[in-house]
C-alpha positions as CSV (number, residue, x, y, z in Angstrom):
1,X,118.2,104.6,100.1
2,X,118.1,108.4,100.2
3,X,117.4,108.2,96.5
4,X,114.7,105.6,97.1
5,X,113.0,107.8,99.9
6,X,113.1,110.9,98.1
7,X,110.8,109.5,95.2
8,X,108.4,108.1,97.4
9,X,108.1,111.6,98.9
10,X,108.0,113.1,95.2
11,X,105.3,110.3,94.5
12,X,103.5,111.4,97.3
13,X,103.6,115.0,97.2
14,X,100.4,117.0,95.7
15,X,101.2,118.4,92.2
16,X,100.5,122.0,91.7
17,X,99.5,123.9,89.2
18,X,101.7,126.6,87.1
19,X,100.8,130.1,88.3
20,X,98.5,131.8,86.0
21,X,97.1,135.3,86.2
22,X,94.9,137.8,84.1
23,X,95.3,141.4,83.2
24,X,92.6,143.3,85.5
25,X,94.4,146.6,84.2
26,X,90.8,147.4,82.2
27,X,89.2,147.1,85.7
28,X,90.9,150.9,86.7
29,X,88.5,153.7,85.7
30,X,91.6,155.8,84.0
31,X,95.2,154.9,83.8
32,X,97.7,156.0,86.7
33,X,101.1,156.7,85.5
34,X,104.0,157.5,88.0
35,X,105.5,160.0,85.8
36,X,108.6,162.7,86.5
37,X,111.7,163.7,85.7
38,X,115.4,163.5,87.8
39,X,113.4,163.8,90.9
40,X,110.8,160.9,90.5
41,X,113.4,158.0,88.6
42,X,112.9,155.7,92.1
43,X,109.7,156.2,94.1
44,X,106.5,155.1,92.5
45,X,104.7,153.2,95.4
46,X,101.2,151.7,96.1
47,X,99.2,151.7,99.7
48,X,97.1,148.6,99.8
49,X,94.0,149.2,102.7
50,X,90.8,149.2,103.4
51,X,89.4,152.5,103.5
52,X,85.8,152.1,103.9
53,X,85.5,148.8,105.6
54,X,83.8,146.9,103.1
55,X,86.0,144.2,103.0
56,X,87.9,144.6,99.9
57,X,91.3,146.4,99.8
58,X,91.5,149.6,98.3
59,X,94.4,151.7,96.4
60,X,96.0,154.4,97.1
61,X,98.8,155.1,93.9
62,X,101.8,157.3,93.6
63,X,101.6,159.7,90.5
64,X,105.2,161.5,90.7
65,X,104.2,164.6,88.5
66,X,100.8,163.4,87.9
67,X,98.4,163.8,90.6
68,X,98.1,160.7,92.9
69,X,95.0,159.2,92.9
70,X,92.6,156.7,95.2
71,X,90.7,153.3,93.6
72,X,87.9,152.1,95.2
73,X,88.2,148.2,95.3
74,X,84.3,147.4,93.6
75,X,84.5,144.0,93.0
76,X,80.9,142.5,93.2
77,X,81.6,139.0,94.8
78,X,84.1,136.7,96.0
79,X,86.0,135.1,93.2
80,X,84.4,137.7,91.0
81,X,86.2,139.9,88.4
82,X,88.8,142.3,90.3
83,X,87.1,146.0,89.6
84,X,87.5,149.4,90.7
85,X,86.4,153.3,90.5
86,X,88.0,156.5,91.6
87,X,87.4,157.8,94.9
88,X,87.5,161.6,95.6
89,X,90.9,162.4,96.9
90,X,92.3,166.1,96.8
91,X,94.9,166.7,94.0
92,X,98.5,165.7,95.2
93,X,101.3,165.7,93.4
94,X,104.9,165.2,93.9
95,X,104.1,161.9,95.9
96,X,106.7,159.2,95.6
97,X,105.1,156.6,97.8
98,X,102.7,155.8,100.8
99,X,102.2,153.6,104.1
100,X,98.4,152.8,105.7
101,X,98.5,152.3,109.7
102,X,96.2,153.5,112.7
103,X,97.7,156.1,113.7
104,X,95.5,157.2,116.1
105,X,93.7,153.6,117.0
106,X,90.5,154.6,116.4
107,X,89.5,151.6,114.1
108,X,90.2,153.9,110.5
109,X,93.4,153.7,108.4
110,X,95.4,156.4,108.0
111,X,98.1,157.5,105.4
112,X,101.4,158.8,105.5
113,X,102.3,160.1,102.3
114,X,106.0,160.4,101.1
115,X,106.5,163.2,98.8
116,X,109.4,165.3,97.1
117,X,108.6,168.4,99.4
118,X,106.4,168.3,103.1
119,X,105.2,165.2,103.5
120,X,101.8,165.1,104.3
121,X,99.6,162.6,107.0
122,X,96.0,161.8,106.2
123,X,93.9,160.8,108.7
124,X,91.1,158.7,108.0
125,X,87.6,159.2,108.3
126,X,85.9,156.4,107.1
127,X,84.1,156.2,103.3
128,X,88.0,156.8,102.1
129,X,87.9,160.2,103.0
130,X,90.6,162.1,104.8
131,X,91.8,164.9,106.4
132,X,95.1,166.3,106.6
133,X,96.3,166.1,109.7
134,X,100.4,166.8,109.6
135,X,100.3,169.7,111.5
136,X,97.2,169.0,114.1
137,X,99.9,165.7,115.0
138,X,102.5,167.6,115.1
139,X,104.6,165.9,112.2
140,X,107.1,167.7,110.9
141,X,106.5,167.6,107.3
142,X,110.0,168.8,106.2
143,X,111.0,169.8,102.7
144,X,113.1,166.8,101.5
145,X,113.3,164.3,98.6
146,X,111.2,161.3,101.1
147,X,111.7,157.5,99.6
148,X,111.5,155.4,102.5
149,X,109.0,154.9,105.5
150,X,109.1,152.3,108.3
151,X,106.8,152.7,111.7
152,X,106.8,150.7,115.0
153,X,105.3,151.3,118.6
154,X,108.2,152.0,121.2
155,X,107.3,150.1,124.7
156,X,105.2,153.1,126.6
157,X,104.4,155.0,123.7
158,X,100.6,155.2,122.8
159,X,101.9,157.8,119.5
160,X,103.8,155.8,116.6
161,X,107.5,156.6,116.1
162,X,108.1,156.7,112.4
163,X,111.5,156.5,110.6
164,X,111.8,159.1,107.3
165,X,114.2,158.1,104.7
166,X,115.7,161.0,102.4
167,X,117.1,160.7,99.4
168,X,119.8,163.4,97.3
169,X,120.1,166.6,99.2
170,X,118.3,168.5,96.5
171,X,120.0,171.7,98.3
172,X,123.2,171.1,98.0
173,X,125.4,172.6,95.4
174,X,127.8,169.9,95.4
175,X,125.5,167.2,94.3
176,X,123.9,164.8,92.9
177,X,126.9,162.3,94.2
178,X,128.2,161.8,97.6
179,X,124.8,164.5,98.6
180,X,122.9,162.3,100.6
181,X,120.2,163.7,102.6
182,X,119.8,162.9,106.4
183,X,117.0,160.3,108.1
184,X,114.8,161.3,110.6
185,X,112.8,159.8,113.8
186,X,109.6,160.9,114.3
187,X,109.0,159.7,118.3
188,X,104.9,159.4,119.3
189,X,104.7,161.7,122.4
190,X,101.1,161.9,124.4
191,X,98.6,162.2,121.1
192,X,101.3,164.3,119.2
193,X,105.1,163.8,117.3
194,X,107.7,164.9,119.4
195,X,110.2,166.9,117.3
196,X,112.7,164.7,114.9
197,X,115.8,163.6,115.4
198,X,118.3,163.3,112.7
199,X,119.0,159.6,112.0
200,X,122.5,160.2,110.2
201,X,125.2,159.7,108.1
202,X,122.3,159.7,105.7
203,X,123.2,157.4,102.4
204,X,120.6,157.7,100.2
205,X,117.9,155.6,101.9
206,X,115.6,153.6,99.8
207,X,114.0,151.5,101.6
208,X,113.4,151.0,105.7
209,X,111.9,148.4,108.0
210,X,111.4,148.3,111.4
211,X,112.1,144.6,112.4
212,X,112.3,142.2,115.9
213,X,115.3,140.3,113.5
214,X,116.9,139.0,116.3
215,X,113.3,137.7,118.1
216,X,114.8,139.5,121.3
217,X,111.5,141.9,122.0
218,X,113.6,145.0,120.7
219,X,113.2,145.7,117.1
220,X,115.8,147.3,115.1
221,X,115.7,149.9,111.9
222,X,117.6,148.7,109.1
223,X,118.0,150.9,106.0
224,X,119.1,150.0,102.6
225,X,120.9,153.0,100.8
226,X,121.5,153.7,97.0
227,X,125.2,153.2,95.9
228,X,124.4,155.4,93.1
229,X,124.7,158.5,94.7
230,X,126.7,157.4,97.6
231,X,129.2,156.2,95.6
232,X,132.0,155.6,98.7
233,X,131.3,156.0,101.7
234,X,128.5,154.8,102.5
235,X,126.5,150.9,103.4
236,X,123.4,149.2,104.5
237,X,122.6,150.0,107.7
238,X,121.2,148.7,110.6
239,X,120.1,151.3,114.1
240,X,118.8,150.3,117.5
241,X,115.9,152.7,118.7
242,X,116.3,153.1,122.1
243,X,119.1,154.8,122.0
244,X,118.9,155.7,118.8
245,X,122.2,154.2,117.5
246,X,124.1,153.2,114.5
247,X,125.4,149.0,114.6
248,X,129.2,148.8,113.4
249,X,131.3,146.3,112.5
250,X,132.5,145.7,115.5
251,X,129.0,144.5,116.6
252,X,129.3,141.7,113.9
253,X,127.5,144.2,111.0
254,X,129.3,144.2,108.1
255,X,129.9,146.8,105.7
256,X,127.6,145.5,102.7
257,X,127.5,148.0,99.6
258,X,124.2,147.5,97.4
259,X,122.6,149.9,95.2
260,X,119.9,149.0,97.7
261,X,116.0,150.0,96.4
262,X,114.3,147.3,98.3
263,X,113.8,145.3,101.3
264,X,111.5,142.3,102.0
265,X,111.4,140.3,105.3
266,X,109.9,136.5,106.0
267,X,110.8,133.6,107.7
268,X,111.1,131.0,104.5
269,X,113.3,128.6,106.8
270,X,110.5,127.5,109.1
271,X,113.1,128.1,112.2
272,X,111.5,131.6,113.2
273,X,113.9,134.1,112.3
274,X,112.9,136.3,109.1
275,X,115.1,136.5,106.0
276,X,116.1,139.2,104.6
277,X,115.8,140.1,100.3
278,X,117.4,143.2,99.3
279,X,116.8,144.6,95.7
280,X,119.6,145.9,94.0
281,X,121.2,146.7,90.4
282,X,122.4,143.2,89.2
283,X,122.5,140.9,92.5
284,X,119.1,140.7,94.4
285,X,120.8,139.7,97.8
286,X,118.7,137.1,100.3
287,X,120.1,137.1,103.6
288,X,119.3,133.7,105.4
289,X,118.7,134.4,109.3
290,X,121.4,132.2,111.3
291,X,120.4,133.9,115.1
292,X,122.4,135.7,117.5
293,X,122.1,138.8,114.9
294,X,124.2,137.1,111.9
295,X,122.8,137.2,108.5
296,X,124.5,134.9,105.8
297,X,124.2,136.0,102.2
298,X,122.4,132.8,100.6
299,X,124.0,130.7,97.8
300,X,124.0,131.1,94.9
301,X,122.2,128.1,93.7
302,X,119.2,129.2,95.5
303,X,117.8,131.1,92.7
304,X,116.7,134.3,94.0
305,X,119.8,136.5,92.5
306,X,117.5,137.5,89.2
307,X,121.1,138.9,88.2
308,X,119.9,139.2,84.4
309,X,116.2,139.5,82.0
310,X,114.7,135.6,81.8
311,X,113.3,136.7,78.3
312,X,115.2,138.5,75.5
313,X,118.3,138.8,74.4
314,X,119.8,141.8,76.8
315,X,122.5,140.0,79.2
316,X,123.3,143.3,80.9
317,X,122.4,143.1,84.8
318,X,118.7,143.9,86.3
319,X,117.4,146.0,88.1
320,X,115.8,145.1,91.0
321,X,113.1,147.4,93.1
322,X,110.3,146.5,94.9
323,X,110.2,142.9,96.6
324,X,107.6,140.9,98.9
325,X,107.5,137.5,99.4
326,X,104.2,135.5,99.3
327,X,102.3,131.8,98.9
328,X,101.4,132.6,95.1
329,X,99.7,128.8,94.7
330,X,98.9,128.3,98.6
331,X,101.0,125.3,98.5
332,X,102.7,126.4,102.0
333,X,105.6,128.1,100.3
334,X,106.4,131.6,100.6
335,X,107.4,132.5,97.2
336,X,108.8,136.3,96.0
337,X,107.5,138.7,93.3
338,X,110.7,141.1,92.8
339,X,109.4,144.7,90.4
340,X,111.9,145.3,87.8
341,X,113.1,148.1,85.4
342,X,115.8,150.0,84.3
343,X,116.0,153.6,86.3
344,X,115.8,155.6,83.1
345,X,118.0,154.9,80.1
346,X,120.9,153.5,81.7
347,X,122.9,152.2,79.0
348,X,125.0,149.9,81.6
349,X,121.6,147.9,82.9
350,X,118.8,146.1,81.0
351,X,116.3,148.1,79.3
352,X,113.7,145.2,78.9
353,X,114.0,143.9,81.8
354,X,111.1,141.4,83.2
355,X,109.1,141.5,86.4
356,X,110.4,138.3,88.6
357,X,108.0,135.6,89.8
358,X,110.2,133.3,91.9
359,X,108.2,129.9,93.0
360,X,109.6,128.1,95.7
361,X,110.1,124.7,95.5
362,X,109.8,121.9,98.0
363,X,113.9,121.7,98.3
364,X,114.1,125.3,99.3
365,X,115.0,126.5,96.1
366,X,113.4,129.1,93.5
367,X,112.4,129.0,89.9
368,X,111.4,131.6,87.7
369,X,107.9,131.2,86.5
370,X,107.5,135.2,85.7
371,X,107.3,134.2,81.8
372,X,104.5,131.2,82.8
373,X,102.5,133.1,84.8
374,X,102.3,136.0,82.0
375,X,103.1,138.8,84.4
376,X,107.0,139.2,83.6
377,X,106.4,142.8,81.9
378,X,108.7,144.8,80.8
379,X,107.8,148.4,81.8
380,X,110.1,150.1,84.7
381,X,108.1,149.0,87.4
382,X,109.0,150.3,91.3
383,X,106.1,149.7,93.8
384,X,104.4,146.9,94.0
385,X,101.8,144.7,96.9
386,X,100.5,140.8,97.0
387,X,97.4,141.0,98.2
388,X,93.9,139.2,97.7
389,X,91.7,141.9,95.9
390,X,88.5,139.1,95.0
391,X,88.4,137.8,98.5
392,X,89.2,134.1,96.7
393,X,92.0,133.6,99.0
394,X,94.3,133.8,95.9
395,X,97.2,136.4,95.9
396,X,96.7,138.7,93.4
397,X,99.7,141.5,91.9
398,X,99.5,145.6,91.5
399,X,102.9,146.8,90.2
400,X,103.2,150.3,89.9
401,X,105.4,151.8,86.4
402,X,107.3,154.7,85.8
403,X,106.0,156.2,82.4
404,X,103.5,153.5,82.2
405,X,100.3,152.6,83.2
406,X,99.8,150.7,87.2
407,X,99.2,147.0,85.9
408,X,96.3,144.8,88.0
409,X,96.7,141.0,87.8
410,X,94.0,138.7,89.1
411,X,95.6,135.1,90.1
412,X,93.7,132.4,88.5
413,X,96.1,129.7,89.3
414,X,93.9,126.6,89.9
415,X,93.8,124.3,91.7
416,X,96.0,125.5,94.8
417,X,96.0,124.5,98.2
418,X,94.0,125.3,101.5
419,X,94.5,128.6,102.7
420,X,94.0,130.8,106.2
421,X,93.9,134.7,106.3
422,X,94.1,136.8,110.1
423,X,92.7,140.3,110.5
424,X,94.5,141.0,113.7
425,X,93.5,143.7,116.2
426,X,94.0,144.6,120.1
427,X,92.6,147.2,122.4
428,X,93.9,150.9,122.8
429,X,97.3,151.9,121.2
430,X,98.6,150.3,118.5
431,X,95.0,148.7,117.3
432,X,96.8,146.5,114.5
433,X,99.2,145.3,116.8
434,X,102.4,146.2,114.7
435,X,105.5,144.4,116.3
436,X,103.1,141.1,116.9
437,X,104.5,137.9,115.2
438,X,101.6,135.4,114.1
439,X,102.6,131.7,114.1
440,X,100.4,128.9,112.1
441,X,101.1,125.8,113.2
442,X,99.8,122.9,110.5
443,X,101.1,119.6,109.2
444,X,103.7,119.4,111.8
445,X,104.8,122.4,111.1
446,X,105.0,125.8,112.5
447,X,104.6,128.9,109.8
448,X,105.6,132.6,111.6
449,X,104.8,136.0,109.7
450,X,105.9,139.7,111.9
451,X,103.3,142.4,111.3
452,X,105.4,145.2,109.9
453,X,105.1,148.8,108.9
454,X,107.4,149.6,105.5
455,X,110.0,147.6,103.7
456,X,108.9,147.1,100.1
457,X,109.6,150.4,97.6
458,X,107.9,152.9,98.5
459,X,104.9,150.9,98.9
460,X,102.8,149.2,101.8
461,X,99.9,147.6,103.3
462,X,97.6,147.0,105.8
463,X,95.7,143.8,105.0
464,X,94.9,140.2,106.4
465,X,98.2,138.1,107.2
466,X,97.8,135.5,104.4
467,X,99.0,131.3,104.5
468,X,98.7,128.8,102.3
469,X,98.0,125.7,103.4
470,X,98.9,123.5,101.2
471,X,96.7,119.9,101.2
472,X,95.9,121.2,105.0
473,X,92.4,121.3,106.5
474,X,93.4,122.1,109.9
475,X,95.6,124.7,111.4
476,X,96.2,126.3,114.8
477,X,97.1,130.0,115.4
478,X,98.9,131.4,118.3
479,X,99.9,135.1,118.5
480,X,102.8,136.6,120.1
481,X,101.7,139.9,121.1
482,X,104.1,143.3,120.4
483,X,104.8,143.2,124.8
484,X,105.9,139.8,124.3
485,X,102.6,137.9,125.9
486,X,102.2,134.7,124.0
487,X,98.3,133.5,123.6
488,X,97.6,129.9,123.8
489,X,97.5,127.9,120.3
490,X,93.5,128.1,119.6
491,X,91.9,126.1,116.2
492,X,92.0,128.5,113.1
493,X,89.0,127.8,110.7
494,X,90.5,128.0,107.4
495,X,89.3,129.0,104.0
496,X,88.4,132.7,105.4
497,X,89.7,135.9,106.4
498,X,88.9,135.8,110.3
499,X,89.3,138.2,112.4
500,X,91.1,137.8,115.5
501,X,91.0,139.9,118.7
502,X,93.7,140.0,121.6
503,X,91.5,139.6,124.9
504,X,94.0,139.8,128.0
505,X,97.1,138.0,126.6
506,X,94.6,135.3,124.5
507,X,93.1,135.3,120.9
508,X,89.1,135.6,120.6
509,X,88.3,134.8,116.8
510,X,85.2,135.9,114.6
């Protein structure tokens, strides 16, 4: 009987297309090439924004020894060819990464930008120009090896607080190994920083989010740390904010040693709670959300462990960096794009070692469809963003490559489902509402997405939440705000970006 139903649902179900997507590469006005030695092997990010308010998200790439540089998204018309030109930007170099958020809530993006030296924060003023504004802020800019970036409001705060991660002490003699540098917290005082405090032991931090995990109103900063340079002593860690304090195992957080580059964060259960993927050499770790602040790694069978290349003949274990999950085919599936490549010429990893393009299936499951979908390169790629560059409500890929050039690929999977997309904003502080969690509820089912500030590789974004929809027309929305007021469920039109505006504790959509 179970059999029996199981085909009828099979039967019944909508069949999807395979993924497909186009090299846009030709669409950037010159190459961009995160290049570098010792100190720019990880790193390599993208910022993914708007900075003129056209509409059309904009680029903002890391360059390592080469100067970073800005891309203005062009792109003539909705479902048009993806293109782009350079935008003035000052000449940077030694940036490893970046992260857009309003800063200062006054409706323009702004940009923190990691570096290997002072750290620098952009503010924006419109026409993707910017200003430096590190020191006017009061930000202390340091003089570290900066890889990882995560950024929350604190209840009372109208500043952001914003968690630094260092890498290798470059300073100290005894290094590279067991020469981690420390973490710092940046708290938002009255309209400036207050001074930092150090957020230690430090181990090599690669990646940071700030997260409501648990779904208890207090997010949490967890950090995943590099074994390669740790080698020991150190873990993936997890730190509550107020007071600024380190989870041990005592608390029910194990002691879990990665060679940790990335994180990525989404509820793919449907029960509310997000998942956790952490990259890694070999293993790509998901961590399936139980509650009560327990994470379970998730089987093996799953298929998101990418432990080896899919092409080729090298078995030797990936290397996983980047991570985001997404509905690539807007079936109603959250699937995951993982950036791969070996770190330099490590003769114990993969050298050829293919970009992942994991599909999720209706079972729960994953299947590799990197090779289908024609984007499962080879380069060492590190940062990377899903994000809808055409406005055709199609995710499209940028992956960022060390010693190569920053790859562009249009989806063109046809058909795929429905889709919805929410620009989300509230009055005063905190204008994108970072912290809120936006539920879809369609089909019988509820779909719930945490807006978020860091994660990924040294790469972020501040763009439209994005759902498929699947073979769904309708959908409601409901919003549960970063103070923990819940709006009432209110239609969604779908098939757009709209924009959606907290108004008391409801939702008023444009």
């Amino acid at each position: 009987m179970i059999r029996l139903v199981f085909g009828l649902l099979l039967i019944a179900a909508p069949v999807w297309a395979e993924p497909a997507f186009v090299n846009r590469a030709g669409a950037l006005p010159a190459a961009q090439v995160y290049d570098g030695e010792w100190e720019h092997y990880v790193g390599g990010g993208v910022a993914i924004f708007d900075c003129d308010n056209d509409a059309r998200p904009d680029l903002f790439a890391a360059g390592g020894s080469n100067p970073a540089a800005l891309f203005r998204n062009t792109t003539p018309a909705p479902g048009a060819d993806i293109a782009f030109e350079r935008a003035e930007f000052p000449a940077m170099t030694g940036v490893t990464g970046a992260y857009p958020l309003d800063v200062d809530a006054d409706g323009l993006l702004d940009l923190m930008v990691l570096r290997v030296g002072p750290n620098v924060l952009l503010r924006g003023l419109g026409a993707c120009r910017f200003a430096d504004a590190t020191a006017e802020w009061g930000l202390e800019p340091g003089d570290h090896w900066t890889t990882a970036f995560a950024a929350t409001w604190e209840p009372g705060n109208n500043w952001p607080s914003f968690a630094v991660g260092n890498y290798v002490d470059l300073k100290d003699p005894t290094g590279p190994f067991e020469a981690c540098d420390a973490n710092q917290l940046h708290r938002g005082g009255a309209g400036r920083f207050e001074p930092p405090l150090p957020i230690t032991p430090g181990f090599c931090a690669l990646s940071m989010l700030i997260s409501d995990w648990k779904r208890t109103g207090s997010p949490e900063l967890r950090i995943s740390n590099d074994r390669q340079y740790y080698v020991r002593s150190g873990y993936e860690q997890m730190f509550t904010l107020r007071p600024l304090r380190e989870y041990g195992e005592a608390e029910g957080w194990p002691k879990v040693r990665l060679w940790g580059m990335g994180i990525a964060s989404r509820d793919i259960t449907g029960d509310g709670l997000p998942e956790v993927m952490l990259t890694s050499m070999a293993d790509q770790l998901l961590q399936i959300n139980t509650g009560g602040g327990v994470m379970k790694d998730a089987p093996y069978g799953i298929g998101t462990y990418a432990t080896t290349p899919y092409t080729g003949d090298d078995g030797r274990p990936s290397t996983g960096w980047h991570a985001e999950f997404g509905d690539i085919d807007n079936d109603g599936r959250d699937d995951l794009f993982i950036a791969k490549g070996n770190v330099n010429q490590m003769p114990s990893n993969a050298i050829h070692d293919p970009n992942n393009l994991l599909m999720q299936q209706a079972d729960g499951t994953f299947v590799e469809k990197g090779d289908v979908a024609g984007v499962g390169t080879v380069e060492r790629s590190r940062g990377a963003g899903l994000v809808d560059l055409n406005a055709d409500g199609r995710l499209d890929i940028v992956v960022i490559n060390r010693r190569a050039p920053m790859e562009i690929w249009q989806n063109a999977t046809k058909p795929t489902g429905n889709w919805a997309a929410i620009d989300l904003r509230q009055p005063g502080p905190n204008a994108r509402a970072v912290g809120a969690w936006v539920e879809l509820r369609s089909g019988g089912q509820v779909r719930t997405q945490e807006i978020t500030v860091g994660g990924g590789h040294a790469s972020g974004h501040a763009t439209p939440v994005h759902f498929g929809l699947g073979t769904a027309t309708q959908a409601e929305l409901r919003v549960i705000w970063p103070d923990g007021a819940t709006s009432a469920w209110v239609p969604l039109p779908t098939g757009r970006v709209v924009a959606a505006m907290r108004d008391g504790d409801a939702l008023r959509l444009e």
